[in-house]
C-alpha positions in Angstrom: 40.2 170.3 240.9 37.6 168.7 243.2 40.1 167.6 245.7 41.5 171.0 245.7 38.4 172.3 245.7 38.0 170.1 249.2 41.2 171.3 250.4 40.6 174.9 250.1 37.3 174.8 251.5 38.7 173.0 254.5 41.3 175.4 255.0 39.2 178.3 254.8 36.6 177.1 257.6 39.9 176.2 259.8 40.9 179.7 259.8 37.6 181.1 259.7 37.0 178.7 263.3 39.9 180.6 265.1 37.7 183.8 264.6 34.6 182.3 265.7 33.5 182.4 269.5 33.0 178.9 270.6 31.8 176.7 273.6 32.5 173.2 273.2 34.6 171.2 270.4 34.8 167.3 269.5 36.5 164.8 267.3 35.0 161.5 266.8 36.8 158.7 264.9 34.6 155.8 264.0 34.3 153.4 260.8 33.4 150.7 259.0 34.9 146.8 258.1 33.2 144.9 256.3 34.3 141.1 255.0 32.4 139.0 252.4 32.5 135.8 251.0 30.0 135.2 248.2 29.4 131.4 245.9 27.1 131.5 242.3 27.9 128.8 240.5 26.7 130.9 237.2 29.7 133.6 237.3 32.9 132.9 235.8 34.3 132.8 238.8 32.0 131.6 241.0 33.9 132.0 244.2 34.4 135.7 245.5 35.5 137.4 248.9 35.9 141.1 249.9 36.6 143.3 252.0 35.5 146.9 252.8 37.0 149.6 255.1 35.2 152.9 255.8 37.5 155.0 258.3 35.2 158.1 259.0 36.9 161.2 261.1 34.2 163.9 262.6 35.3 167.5 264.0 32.2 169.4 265.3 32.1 172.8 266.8 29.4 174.3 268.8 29.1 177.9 268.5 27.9 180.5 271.2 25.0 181.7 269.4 23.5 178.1 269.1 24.6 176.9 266.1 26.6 174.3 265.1 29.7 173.7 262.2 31.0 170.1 262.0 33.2 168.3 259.3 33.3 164.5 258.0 35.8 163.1 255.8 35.6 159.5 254.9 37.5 156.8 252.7 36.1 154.1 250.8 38.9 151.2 250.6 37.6 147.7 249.0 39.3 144.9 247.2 38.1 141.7 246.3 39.2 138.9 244.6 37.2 136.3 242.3 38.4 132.5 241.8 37.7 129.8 239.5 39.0 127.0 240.9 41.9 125.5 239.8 43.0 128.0 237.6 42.6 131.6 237.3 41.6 134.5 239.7 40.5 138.4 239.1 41.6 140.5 241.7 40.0 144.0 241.8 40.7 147.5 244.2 39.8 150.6 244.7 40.7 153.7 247.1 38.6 156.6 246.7 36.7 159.5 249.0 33.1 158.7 250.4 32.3 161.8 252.2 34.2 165.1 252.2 32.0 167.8 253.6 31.9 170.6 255.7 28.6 172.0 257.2 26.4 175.0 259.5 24.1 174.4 260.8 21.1 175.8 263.8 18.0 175.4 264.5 16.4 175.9 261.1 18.8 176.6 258.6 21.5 173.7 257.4 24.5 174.2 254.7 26.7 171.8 253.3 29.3 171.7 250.6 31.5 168.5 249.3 31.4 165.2 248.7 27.7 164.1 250.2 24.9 162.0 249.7 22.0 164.0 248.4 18.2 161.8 248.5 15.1 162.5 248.8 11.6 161.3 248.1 9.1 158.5 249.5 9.4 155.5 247.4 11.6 152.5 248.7 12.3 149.9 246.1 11.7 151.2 242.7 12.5 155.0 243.2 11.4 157.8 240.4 13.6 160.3 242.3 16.8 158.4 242.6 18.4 161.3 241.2 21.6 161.7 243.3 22.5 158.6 244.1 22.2 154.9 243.6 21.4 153.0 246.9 19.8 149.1 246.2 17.2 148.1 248.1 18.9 144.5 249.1 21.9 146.2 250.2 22.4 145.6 254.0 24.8 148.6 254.3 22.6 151.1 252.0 26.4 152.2 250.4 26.4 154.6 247.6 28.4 157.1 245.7 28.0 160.5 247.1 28.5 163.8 244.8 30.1 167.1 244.6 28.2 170.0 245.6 26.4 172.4 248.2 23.3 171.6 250.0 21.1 174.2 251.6 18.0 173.7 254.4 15.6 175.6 255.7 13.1 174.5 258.2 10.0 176.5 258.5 8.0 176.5 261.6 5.3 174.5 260.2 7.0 171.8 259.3 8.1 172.2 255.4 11.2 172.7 254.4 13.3 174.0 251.3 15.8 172.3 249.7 18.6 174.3 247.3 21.4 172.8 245.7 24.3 173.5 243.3 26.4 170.1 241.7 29.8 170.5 239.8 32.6 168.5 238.6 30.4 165.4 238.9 31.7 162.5 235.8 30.2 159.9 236.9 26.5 159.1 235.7 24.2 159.1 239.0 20.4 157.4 239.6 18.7 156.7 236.6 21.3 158.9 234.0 22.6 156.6 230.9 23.9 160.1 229.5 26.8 161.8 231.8 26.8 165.5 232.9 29.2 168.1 231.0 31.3 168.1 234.7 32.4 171.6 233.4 28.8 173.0 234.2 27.1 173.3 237.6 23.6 171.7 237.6 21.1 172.7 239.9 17.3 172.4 241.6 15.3 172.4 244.5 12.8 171.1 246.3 9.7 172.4 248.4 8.2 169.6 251.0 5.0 170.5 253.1 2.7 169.1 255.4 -0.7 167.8 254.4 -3.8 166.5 256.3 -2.4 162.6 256.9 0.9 163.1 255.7 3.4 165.4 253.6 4.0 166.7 250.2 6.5 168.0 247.9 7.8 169.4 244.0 11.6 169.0 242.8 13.8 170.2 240.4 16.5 170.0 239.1 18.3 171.5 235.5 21.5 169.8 234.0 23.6 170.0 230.9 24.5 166.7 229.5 27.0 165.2 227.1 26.5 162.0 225.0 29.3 162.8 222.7 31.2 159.2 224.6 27.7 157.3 223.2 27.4 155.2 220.7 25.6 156.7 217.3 21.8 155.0 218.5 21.9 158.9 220.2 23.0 161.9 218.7 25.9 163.3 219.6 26.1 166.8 221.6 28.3 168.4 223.6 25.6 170.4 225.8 21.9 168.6 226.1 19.8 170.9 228.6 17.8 168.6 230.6 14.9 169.7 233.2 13.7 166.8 235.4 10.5 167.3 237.7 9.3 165.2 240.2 6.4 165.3 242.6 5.6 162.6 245.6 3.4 162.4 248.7 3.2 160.4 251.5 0.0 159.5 253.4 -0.9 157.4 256.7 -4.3 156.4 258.0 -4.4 152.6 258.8 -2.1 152.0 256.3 1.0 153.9 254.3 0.9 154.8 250.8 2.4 157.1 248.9 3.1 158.0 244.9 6.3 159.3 243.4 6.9 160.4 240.0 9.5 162.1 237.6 9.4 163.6 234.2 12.9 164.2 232.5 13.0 165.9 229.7 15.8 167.2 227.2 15.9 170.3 224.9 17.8 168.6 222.1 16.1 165.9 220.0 17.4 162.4 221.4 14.6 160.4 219.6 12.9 157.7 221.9 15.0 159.0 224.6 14.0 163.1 224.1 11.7 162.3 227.3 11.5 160.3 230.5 8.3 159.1 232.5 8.0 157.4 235.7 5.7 156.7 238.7 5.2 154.9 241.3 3.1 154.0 243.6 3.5 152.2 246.6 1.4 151.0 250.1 2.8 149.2 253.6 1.0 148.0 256.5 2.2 146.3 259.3 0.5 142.9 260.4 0.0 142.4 264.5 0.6 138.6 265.0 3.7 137.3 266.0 6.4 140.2 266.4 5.0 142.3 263.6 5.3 141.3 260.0 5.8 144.6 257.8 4.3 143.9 254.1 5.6 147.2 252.1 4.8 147.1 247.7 5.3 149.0 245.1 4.8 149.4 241.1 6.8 151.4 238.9 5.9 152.1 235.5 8.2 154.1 233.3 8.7 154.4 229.6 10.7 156.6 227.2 9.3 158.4 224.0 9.9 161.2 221.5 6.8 163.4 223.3 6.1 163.7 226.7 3.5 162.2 228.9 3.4 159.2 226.4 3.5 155.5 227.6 2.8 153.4 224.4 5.9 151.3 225.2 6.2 151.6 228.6 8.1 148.9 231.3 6.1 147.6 234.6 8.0 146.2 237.1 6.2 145.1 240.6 8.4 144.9 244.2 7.3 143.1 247.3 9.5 143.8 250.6 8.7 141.4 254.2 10.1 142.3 257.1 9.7 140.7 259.8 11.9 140.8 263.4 12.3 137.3 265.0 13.9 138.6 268.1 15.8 141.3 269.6 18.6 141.1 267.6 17.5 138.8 264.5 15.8 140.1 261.4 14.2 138.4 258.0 14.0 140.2 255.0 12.9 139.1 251.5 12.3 141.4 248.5 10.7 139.8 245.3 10.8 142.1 241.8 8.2 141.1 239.1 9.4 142.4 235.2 6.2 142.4 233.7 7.6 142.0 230.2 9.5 139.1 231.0 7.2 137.9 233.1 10.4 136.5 235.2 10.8 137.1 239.0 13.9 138.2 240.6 13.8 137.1 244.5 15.9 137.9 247.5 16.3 137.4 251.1 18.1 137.9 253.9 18.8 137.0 257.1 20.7 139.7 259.7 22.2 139.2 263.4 22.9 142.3 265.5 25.7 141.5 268.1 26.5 144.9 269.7 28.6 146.7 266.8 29.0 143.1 264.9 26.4 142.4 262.3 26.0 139.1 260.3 24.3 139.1 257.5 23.2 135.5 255.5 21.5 136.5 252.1 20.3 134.3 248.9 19.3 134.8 245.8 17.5 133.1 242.7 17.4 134.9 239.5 17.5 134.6 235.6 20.3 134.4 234.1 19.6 136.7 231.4 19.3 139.6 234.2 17.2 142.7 233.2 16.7 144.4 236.1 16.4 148.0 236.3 18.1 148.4 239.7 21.1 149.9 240.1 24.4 150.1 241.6 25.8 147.4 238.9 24.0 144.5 241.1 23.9 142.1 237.4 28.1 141.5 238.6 26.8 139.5 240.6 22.7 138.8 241.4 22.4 137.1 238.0 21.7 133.9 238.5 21.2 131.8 241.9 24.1 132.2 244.8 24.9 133.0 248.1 26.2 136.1 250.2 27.7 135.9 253.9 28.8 139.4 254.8 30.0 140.2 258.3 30.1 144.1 258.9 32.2 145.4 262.2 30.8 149.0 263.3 33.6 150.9 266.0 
């Protein structure tokens, strides 16, 4: 239905194009390929290359009374293969969408419906409002999942803006969900962002019905859980950044521990000026789940500490360290990336536990469990 869905609603701004008076009209073909070859001598197979291809097609149309309606439509097509050396291998697949989407836009008002990538907020490493989607911090591409829905914009004249949106026919789970959405419903929120003395502001929404009827019997089973999340965040800059971010989810039905959702962040960067500029950015997360709101009698604390810091024109150094505070084990990465034009190298290492208990996401425990290494060269045309 969602591919028809896509269909249809490309047909119906094709023919609603041939009534609309237009000056100027472009189609841009670009993409993504991406190779990788990755060794951690803790996996069962501790050998494992990839590749990615992201072919992207863009149709933009600029209509006479300043606005603007363009189109993207984009593949995600990655295999890779794992080896243990002599004998066995695991090959793996997968060709699905990325982005489907259609959109108007002008000078203060945008619209978008499909397959898109929907995030917000001002947290960086340990994110409260990773509702939508589940981008990890060490990921040199920033790659994620988009999801089904329409987007509307509005820019006011003094700087906030208004966000409205409407999700259906979305299966998978997304951010921080362990329960999946009925798909069968529409979920939907908002979010109001405003300027502040030293920064900006903002209040989100957003009202779901879940089903935990595929769980296993540690939560109740129910075919429709209304869930309300709200999160608030703020951003402020005077010497140095800092900013707080924090969610409350909350469900109607009685899940137990898991009835209510708390988390916050808060976070500070600066910038050092010796050498090229080295940026320091951290962050603390605490979040904990409990029968009653507001409560955090057994709540998690993890720590995140991101350097950044450019060696040249076109070399980069990146580390991120994460601290589980009830573990008390360290989870460490870095990275080293080389911009050639549109070729990008990237060298990365990690050293973690093996018993990995992160709380990131995008299934990094495949494969950042452990200590290993990650060569990935990424061709942009």
């Amino acid at each position: 239905m969602r591919y028809v869905a896509a269909i249809m609603l490309w047909g119906i701004c094709l023919n609603a194009w041939s009534q609309l008076s237009s000056e100027t009209s472009a189609v841009d073909w670009q993409g993504q390929v991406v190779g990788w070859g990755h060794y951690n001598p803790d996996n069962p197979y501790p050998m494992y290359f990839g590749a990615r291809f992201i072919p992207q097609l863009n149709y933009e149309i600029t209509l006479a009374n300043s606005g603007l309606i363009d189109f993207e439509g984009s593949a995600n097509i990655v295999g890779d293969v794992g080896v243990h050396i002599p004998d066995s291998s695991d090959w793996n697949g997968k060709l699905s969408p990325y982005r489907i989407w259609a959109r108007y836009s002008n000078e203060q008002l945008e619209f978008r419906v499909g397959l898109q990538k929907i995030n917000f907020g001002s947290a960086t490493l340990l994110r409260p409002l990773m509702w939508f989607d589940q981008v990890d911090p060490r990921d040199p591409l920033q790659l994620t999942d988009g999801v089904w829905g329409g987007l509307m914009r509005y820019y006011f004249m003094n700087n906030a803006n208004l966000w409205l949106w409407v999700l259906y026919g979305n299966d998978n789970l997304k951010g921080w969900e362990f329960i999946e959405s009925n798909h069968r419903i529409p979920e939907f929120g908002g979010r109001f962002q405003l300027p502040i003395p030293l920064g900006e502001a903002a209040i989100s929404y957003h009202h779901r019905l879940a089903d935990s009827r595929g769980l296993d019997e540690a939560i109740r089973s129910f075919e429709k859980i209304p869930e309300n999340r709200l999160g608030i965040d703020a951003r402020l800059d005077k010497v140095i950044g800092f900013w707080f971010e924090g969610a409350w989810v909350s469900t109607i039905k009685d899940l137990g521990a898991f009835t209510n959702q708390m988390s916050l962040n808060l976070g500070l960067d600066y910038t050092f000026g010796f050498g090229n500029g080295l940026n320091v950015l951290a962050e603390h997360l605490v979040t904990a789940y409990n029968e009653k709101a507001f409560r955090f009698d057994e709540s998690v604390n993890f720590s995140a500490l991101s350097l950044n810091y450019p060696i040249g024109m076109f070399d980069n150094l990146n580390t991120i360290v994460f601290y589980n505070w009830a573990d008390k084990q360290f989870y460490n990465f870095i990275n080293w990336s080389k911009q050639y034009d549109s070729i990008a190298l990237n060298i990365m290492g990690y050293w973690n536990p093996d018993d990995y208990n992160m709380i990131m996401q995008a299934n990094a425990e495949n494969l950042f469990a452990g200590t290993g290494i990650q060569l990935m060269l990424v061709y942009n045309f």
